[in-house]
C-alpha positions as CSV (number, residue, x, y, z in Angstrom):
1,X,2.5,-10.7,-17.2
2,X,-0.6,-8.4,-16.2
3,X,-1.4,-11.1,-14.0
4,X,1.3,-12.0,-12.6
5,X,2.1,-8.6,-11.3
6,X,-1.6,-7.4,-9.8
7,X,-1.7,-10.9,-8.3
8,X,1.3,-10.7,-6.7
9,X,0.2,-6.5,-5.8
10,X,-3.3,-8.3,-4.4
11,X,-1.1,-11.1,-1.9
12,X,1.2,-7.9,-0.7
13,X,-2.0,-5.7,0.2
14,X,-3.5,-8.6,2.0
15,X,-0.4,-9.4,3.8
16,X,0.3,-5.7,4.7
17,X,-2.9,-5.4,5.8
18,X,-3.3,-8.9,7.8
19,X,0.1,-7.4,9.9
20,X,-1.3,-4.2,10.2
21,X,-4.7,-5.3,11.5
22,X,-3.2,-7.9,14.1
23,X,-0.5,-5.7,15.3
24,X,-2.9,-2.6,16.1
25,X,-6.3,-4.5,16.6
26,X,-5.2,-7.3,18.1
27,X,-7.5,-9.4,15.5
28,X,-6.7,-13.0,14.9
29,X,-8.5,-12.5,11.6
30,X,-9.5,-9.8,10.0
31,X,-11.7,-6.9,11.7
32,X,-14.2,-5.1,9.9
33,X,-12.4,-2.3,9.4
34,X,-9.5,-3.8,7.8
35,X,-11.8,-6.4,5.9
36,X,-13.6,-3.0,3.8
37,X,-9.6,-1.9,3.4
38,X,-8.9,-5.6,1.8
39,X,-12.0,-5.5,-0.4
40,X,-11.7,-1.9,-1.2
41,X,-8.1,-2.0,-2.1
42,X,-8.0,-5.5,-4.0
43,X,-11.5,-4.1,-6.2
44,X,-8.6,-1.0,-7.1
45,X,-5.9,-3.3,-8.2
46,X,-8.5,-5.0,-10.6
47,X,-9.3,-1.9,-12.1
48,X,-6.2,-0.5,-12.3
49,X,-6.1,0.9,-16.0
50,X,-2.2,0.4,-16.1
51,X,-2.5,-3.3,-15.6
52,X,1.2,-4.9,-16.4
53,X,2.7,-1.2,-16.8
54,X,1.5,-0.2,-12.8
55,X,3.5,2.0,-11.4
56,X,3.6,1.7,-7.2
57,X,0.5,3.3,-5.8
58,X,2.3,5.7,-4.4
59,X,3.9,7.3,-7.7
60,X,0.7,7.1,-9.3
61,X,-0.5,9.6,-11.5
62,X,-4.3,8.5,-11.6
63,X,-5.3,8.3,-7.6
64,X,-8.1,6.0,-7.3
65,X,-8.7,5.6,-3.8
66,X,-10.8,7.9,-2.0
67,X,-9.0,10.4,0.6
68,X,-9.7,8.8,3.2
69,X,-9.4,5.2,1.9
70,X,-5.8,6.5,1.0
71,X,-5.1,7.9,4.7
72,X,-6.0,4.1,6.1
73,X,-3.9,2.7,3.3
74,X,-0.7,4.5,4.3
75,X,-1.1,3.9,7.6
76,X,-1.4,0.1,7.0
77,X,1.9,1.0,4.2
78,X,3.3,2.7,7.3
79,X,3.3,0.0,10.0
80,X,3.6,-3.2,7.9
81,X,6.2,-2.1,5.3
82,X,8.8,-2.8,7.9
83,X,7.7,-5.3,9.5
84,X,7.4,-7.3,5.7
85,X,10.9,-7.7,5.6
86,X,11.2,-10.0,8.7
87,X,7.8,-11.5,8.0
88,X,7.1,-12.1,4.1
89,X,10.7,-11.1,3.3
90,X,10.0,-12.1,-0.9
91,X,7.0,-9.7,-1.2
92,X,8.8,-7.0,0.3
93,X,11.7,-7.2,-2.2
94,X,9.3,-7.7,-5.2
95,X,7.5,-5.0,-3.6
96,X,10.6,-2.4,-3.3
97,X,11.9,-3.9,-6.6
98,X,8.2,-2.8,-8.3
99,X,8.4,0.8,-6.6
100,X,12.2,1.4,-8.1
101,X,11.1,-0.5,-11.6
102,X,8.4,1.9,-12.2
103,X,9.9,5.2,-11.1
């Protein structure tokens, strides 16, 4: 179950991020930038010491990104949550159905 639900956390980061970074870069791919963001933010969901019991990021109670790791991260949250609806439509509900299931 662990796995299922950090894997599924780690292909909802990227996506976000992949929207984020094409919308406001204009990158194809990934830039740089956002590339540290991916690898930074998927090496946090691997050591997230909650594992199947993660609450959303947001609601945490252990905050394990850095400040200003967390300030790019909410901005990416910010711009692609929306837009994950009408583009990756099945993460976003697992997404909003793991924010409501842990609160």
């Amino acid at each position: 179950m662990a796995d299922k639900r950090i894997e599924r956390e780690k292909q909802t980061v990227t996506a976000m991020i992949s929207l984020y970074c094409q919308g406001v870069h204009g990158a194809d791919g990934l830039c740089r930038e956002c590339a540290e963001l991916e690898e930074y933010a998927l090496k946090r969901l691997m050591k997230c010491p909650f594992e199947a019991a993660k609450p959303a990021c947001s609601k945490c109670t252990v905050h394990c990104y850095q400040p200003a790791m967390r300030e790019k991260i909410k901005q990416v949250m910010r711009y692609s949550g929306p837009r994950m609806v009408y583009r990756h439509p099945l993460m976003a509900l697992a997404h909003i159905i793991d924010g409501r299931r842990s609160s």
